[in-house]
MARKE-364272 format. One line per 8 residues: number of its first residue (from 1); their letters; for each residue x, y, z of N, C-alpha, C. Coordinates in nm, 4 decimals, always signed. Example, Ala and Ser with C-alpha at 12.3 -4.5 7.8 and 13.67 -1.06 7.14 Angstrom:
MARKE-364272
1) as) +1.3190,-0.5690,+0.7800,+1.2300,-0.4500,+0.7800,+1.3200,-0.3300,+0.7800  +1.2850,-0.2250,+0.7080,+1.3670,-0.1060,+0.7140,+1.2900,+0.0030,+0.7870;
***
This chain:
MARKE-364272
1) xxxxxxxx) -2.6219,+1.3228,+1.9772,-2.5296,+1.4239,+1.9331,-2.3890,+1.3828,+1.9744  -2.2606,+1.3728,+1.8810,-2.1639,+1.3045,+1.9204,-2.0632,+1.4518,+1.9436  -2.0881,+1.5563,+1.8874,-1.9860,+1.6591,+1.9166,-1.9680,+1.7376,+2.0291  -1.8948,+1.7671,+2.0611,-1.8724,+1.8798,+2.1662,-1.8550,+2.0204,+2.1285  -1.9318,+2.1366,+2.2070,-1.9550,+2.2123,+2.1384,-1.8986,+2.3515,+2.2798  -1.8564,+2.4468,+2.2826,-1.8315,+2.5422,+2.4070,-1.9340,+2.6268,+2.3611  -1.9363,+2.6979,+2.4710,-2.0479,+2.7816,+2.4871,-2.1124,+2.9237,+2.3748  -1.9918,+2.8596,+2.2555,-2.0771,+2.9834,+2.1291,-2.1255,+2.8801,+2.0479;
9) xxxxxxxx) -2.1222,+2.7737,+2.0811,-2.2163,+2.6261,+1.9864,-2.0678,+2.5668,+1.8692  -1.9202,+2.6449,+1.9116,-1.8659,+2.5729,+1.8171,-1.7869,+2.4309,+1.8890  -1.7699,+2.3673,+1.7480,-1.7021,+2.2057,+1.7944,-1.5787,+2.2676,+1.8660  -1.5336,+2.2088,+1.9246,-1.4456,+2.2131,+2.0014,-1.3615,+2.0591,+1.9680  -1.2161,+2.0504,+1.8885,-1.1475,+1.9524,+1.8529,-1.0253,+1.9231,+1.9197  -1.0599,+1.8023,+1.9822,-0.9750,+1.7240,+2.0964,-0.7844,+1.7587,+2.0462  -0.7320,+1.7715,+2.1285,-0.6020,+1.7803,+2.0517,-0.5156,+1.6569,+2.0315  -0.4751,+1.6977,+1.8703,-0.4114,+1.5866,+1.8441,-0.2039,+1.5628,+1.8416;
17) xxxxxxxx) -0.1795,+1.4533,+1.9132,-0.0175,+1.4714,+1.9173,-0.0022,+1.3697,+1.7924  +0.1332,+1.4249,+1.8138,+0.2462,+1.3473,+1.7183,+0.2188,+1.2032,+1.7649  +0.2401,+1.0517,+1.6933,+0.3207,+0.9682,+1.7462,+0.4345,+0.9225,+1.6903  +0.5250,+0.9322,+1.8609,+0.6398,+0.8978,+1.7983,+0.6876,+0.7606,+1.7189  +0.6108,+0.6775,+1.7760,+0.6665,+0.5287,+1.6901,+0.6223,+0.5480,+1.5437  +0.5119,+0.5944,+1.5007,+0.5049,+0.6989,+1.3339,+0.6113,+0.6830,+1.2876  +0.6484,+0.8053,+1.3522,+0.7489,+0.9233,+1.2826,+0.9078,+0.8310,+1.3449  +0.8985,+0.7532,+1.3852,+1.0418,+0.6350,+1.4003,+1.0573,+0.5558,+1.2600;
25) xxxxxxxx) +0.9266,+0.4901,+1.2461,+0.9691,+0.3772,+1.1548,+0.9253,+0.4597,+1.0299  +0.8269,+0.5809,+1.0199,+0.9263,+0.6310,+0.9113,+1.0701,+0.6946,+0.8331  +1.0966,+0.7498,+0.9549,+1.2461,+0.7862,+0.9564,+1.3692,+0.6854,+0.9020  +1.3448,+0.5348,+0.9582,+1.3910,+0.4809,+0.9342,+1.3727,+0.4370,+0.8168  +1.2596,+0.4062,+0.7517,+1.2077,+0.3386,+0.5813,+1.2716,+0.4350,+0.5100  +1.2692,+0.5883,+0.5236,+1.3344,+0.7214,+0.4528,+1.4977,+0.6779,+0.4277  +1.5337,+0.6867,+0.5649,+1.6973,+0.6355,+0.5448,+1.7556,+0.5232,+0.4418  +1.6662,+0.4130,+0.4819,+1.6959,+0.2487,+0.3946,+1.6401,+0.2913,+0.2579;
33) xxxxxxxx) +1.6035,+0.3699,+0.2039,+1.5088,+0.4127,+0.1048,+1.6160,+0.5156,+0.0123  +1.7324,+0.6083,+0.0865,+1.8253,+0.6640,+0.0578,+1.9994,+0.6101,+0.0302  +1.9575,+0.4760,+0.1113,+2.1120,+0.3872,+0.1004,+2.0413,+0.3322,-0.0075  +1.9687,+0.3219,-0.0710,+1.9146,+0.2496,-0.2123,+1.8960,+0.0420,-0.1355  +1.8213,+0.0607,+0.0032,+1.8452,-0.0452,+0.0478,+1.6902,-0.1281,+0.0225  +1.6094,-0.0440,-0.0235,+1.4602,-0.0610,-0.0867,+1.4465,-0.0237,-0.1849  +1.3610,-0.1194,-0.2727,+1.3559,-0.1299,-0.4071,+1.2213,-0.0764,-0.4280  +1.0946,-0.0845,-0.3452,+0.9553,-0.0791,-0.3890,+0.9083,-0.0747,-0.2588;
41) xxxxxxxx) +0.8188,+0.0192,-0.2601,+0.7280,+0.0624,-0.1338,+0.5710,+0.0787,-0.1577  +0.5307,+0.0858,-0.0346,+0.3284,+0.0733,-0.0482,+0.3275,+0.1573,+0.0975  +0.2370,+0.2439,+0.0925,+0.2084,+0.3021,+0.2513,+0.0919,+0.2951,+0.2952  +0.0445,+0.2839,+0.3549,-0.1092,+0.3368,+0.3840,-0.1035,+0.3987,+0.5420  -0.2117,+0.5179,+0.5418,-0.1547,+0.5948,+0.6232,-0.3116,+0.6347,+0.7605  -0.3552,+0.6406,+0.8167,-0.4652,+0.6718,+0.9203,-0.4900,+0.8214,+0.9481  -0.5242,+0.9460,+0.9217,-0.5331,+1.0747,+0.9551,-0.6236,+1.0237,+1.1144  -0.6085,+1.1506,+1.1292,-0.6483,+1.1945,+1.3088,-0.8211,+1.1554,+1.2658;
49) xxxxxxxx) -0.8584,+1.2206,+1.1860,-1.0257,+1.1866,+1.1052,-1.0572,+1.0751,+1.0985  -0.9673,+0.9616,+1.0929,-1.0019,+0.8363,+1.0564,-1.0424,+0.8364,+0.9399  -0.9758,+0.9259,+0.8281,-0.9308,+0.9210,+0.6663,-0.7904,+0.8472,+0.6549  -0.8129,+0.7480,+0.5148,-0.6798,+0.6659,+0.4848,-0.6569,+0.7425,+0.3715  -0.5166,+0.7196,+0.3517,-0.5090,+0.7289,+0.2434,-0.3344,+0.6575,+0.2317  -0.2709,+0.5990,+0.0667,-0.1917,+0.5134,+0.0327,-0.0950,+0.5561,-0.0595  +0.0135,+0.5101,-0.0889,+0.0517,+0.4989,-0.2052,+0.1578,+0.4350,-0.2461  +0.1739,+0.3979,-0.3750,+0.2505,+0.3028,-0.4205,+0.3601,+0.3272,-0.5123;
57) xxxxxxxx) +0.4765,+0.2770,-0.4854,+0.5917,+0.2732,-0.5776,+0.6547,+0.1641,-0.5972  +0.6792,+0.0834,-0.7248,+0.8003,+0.0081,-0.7333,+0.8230,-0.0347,-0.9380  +0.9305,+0.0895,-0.8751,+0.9708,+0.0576,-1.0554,+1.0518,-0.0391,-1.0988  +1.0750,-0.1217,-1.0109,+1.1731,-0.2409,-1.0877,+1.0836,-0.3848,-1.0808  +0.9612,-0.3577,-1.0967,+0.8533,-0.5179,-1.0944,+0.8479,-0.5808,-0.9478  +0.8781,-0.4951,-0.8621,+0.8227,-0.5846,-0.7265,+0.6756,-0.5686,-0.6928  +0.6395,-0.5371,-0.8144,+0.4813,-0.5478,-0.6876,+0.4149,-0.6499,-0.6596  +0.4428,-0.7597,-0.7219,+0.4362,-0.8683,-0.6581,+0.4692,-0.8770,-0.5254;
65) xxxxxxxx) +0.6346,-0.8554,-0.5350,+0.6438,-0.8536,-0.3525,+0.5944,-0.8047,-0.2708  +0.5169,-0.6634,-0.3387,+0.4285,-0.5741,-0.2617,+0.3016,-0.6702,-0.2108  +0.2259,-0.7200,-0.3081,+0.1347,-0.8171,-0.2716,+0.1128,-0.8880,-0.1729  +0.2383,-0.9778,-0.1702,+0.2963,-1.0722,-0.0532,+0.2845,-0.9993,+0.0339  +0.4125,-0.8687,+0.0512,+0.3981,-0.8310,+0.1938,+0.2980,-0.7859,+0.2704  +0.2324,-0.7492,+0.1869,+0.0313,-0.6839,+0.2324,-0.0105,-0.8124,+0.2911  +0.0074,-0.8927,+0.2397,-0.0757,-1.0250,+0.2783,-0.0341,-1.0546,+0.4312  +0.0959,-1.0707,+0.4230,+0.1713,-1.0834,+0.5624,+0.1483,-0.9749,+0.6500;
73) xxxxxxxx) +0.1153,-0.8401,+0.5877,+0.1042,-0.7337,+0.7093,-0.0524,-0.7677,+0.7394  -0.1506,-0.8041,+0.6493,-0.3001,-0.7972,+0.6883,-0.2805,-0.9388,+0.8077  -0.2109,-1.0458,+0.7772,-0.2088,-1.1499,+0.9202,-0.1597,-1.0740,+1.0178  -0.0602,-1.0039,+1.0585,-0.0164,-0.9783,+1.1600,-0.0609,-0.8744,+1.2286  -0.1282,-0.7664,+1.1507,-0.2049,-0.6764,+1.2414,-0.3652,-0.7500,+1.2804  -0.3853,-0.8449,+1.1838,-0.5197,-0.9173,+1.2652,-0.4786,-1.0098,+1.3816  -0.3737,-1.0522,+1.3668,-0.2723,-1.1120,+1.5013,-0.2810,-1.0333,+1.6182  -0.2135,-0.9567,+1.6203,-0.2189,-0.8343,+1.7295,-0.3504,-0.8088,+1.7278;
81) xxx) -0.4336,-0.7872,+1.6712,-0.6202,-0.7458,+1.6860,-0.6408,-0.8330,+1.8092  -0.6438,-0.9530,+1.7833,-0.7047,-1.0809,+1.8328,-0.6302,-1.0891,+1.9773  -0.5196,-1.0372,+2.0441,-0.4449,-1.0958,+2.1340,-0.4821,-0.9340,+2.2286;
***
């Protein structure tokens, strides 16, 4: 049994915070995103559930670049995995 339950048998759900480095480097993508300093974006996102979910924009044909940069983000978070 993986849940925790108090004494009327209900789950009882761990509390969840903010993180701030999140809510930094989105703040910042928002801003560069408003100086028109980004052309095309991709997100993918982790809920507290360990549900993803994504999404994609780029109306001027970068998704190519989108491609690339996925590629480069999938090395570097398996980088950091490994170390």
């Amino acid at each position: 049994m993986n849940e925790v339950l108090n004494l009327n048998r209900e789950r009882i759900r761990a509390p969840i915070r903010a993180e701030p480095d999140v809510i930094e480097i989105l703040e910042e993508f928002l801003n560069e995103a408003r100086r028109g300093e980004i052309i095309a974006g991709a997100i993918v996102l982790v809920r507290p559930n360990a549900t993803t979910c994504s999404a994609i924009s780029a109306p001027y044909g970068g998704r190519h670049y989108l491609v690339a940069a996925c590629n480069y983000l999938k090395q570097e978070i398996i980088a950091r995995t490994d170390n």
